[in-house]
C-alpha positions as CSV (number, residue, x, y, z in Angstrom):
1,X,-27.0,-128.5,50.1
2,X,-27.4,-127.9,53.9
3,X,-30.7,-126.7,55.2
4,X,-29.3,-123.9,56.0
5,X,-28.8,-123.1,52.8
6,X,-32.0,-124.7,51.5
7,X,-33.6,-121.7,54.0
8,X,-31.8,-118.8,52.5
9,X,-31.7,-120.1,48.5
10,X,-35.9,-120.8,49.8
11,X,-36.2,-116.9,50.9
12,X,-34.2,-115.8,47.9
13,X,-36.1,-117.4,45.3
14,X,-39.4,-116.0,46.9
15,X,-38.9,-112.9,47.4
16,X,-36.9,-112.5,43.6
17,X,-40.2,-114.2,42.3
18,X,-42.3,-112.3,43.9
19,X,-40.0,-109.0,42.8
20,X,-40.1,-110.5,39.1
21,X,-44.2,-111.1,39.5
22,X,-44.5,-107.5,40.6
23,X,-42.3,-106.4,37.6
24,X,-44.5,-108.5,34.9
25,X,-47.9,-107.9,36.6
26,X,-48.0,-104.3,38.0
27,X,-49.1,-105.5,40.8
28,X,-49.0,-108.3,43.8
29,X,-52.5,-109.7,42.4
30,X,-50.5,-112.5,40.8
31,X,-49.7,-113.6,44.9
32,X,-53.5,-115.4,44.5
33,X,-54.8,-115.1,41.3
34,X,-52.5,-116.5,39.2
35,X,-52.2,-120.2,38.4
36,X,-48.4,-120.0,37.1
37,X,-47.1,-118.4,40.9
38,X,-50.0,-119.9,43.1
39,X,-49.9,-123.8,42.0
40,X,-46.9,-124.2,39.4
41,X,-43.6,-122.0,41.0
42,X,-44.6,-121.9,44.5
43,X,-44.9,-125.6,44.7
44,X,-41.8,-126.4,42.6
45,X,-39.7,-123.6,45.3
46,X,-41.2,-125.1,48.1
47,X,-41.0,-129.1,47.2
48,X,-37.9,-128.9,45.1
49,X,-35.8,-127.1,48.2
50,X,-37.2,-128.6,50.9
51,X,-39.5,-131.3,51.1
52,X,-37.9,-133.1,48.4
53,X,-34.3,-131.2,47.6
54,X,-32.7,-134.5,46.8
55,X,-35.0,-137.1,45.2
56,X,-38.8,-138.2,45.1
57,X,-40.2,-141.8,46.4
58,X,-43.2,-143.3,46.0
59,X,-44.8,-141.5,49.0
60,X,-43.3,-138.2,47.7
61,X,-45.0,-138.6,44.0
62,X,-48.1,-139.9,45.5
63,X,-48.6,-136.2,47.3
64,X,-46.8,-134.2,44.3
65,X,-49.8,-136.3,41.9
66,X,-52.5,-135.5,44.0
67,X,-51.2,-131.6,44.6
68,X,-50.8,-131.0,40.8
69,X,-54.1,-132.3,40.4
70,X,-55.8,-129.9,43.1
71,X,-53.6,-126.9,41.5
72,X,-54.9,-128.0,37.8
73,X,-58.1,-127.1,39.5
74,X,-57.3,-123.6,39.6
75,X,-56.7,-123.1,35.4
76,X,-60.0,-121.4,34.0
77,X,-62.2,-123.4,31.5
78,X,-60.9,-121.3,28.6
79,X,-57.1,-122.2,28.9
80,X,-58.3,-125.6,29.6
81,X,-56.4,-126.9,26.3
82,X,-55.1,-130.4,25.1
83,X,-52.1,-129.6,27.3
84,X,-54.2,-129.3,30.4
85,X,-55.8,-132.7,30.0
86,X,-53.1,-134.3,29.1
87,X,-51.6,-132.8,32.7
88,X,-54.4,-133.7,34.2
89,X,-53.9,-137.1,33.0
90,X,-50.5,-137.6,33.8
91,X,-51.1,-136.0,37.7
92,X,-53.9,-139.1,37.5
93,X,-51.7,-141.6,36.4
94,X,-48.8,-140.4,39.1
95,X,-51.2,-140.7,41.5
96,X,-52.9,-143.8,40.8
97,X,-49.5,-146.0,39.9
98,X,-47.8,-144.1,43.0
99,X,-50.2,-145.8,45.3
100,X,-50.5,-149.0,44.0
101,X,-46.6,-149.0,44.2
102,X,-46.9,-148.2,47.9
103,X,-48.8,-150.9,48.3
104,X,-46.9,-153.6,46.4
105,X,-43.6,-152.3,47.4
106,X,-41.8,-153.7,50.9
107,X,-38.5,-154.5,50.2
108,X,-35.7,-151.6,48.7
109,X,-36.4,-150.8,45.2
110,X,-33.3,-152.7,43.6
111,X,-34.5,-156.1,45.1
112,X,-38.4,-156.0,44.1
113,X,-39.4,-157.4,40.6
114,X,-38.8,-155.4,37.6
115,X,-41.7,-153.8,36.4
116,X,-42.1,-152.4,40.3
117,X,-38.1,-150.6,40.0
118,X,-39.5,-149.6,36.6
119,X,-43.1,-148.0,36.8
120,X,-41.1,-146.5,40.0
121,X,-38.5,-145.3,38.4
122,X,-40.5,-143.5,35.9
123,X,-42.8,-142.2,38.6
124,X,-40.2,-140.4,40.3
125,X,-38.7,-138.9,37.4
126,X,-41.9,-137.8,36.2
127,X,-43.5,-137.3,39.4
128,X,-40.3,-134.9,41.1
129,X,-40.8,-131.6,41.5
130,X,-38.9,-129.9,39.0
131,X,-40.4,-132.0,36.6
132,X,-44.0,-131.3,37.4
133,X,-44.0,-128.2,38.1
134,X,-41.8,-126.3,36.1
135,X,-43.8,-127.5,33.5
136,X,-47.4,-126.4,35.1
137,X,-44.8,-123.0,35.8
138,X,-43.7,-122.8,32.2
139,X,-47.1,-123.6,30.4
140,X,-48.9,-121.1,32.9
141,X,-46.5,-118.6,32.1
142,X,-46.8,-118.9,28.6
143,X,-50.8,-119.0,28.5
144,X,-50.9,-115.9,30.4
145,X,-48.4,-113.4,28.9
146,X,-47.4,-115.3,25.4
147,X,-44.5,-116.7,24.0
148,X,-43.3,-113.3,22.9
149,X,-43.7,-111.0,25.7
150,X,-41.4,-109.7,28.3
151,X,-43.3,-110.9,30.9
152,X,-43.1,-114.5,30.0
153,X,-39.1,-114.0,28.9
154,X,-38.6,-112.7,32.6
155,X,-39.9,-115.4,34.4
156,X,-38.4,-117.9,32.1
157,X,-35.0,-116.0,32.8
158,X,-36.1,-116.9,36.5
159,X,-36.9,-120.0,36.3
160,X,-33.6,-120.8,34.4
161,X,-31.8,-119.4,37.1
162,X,-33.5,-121.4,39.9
163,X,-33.0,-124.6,38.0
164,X,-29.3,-123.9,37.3
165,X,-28.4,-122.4,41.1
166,X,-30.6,-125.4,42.7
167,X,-28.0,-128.1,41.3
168,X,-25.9,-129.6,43.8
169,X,-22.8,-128.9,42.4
170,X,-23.8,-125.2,41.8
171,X,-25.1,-124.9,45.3
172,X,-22.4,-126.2,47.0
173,X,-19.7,-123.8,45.4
């Protein structure tokens, strides 16, 4: 996918979330207040199309760790469930493993030892964007309208959309 298009999908996909927020909310409130848009969507939008549109290194899962961790931040104490620590301990574990890796690692990944192209290979899958944060998106969405509400069935809708029209194959056509 060109910048170019990374730009206009980027626009796009705000300004439809934004419109879907408004619809599920009643309001733009959600724009600052809500964990699901503020820490979880915005950040998959904006690393997914163009920080990271094609894959995550070390670096990269370093600064996705340590920005999930800040956003986890934001979740009141009472949604603060099993699922949020165990987030919480992943985005700790991204970020510790990602920077020992930056330090062990100087030569390309398929020439350092095995259990560096491993815990790296793992990290990045992990650690990428759409991983990350669609789940901080989808568990955010789900805490704060319910499984079974219109609100959270129209920003899964959205989200399924984003994830299928960010593909390189779809994007290209």
């Amino acid at each position: 996918m060109s910048k170019r298009t990374r730009l206009i999908f980027l626009g796009l996909s705000l300004i439809l979330l934004i419109g879907v927020g408004y619809f599920v909310t009643q309001s733009f409130g959600f724009l600052i207040n809500d964990f699901w848009f503020t820490s979880g969507f915005l950040l998959l939008i904006l690393l997914s199309l163009i920080d990271q549109p094609h894959f995550s290194k070390d670096p990269n899962v370093f600064i996705n760790a340590v920005t999930a961790g800040v956003s986890l931040l934001l979740v009141d104490e009472q949604n603060r469930n099993w699922i949020f620590w165990l987030f919480l301990s992943i985005t700790f574990y991204l970020a510790i493993s990602s920077y020992v890796l930056m330090w062990l690692r100087d030569k390309p990944l398929p020439s350092e030892d095995k259990w560096v192209q491993f815990f790296s290979r793992i990290n990045r899958e992990i650690g990428k964007p759409q991983t990350l944060f669609s789940s901080f998106f989808l568990w955010g969405a789900m805490n704060q309208f319910g499984l079974n509400s219109n609100g959270f069935n129209a920003l899964l809708l959205y989200w399924v959309l984003f994830m299928i029209l960010n593909l390189p194959s779809i994007a290209s056509i």
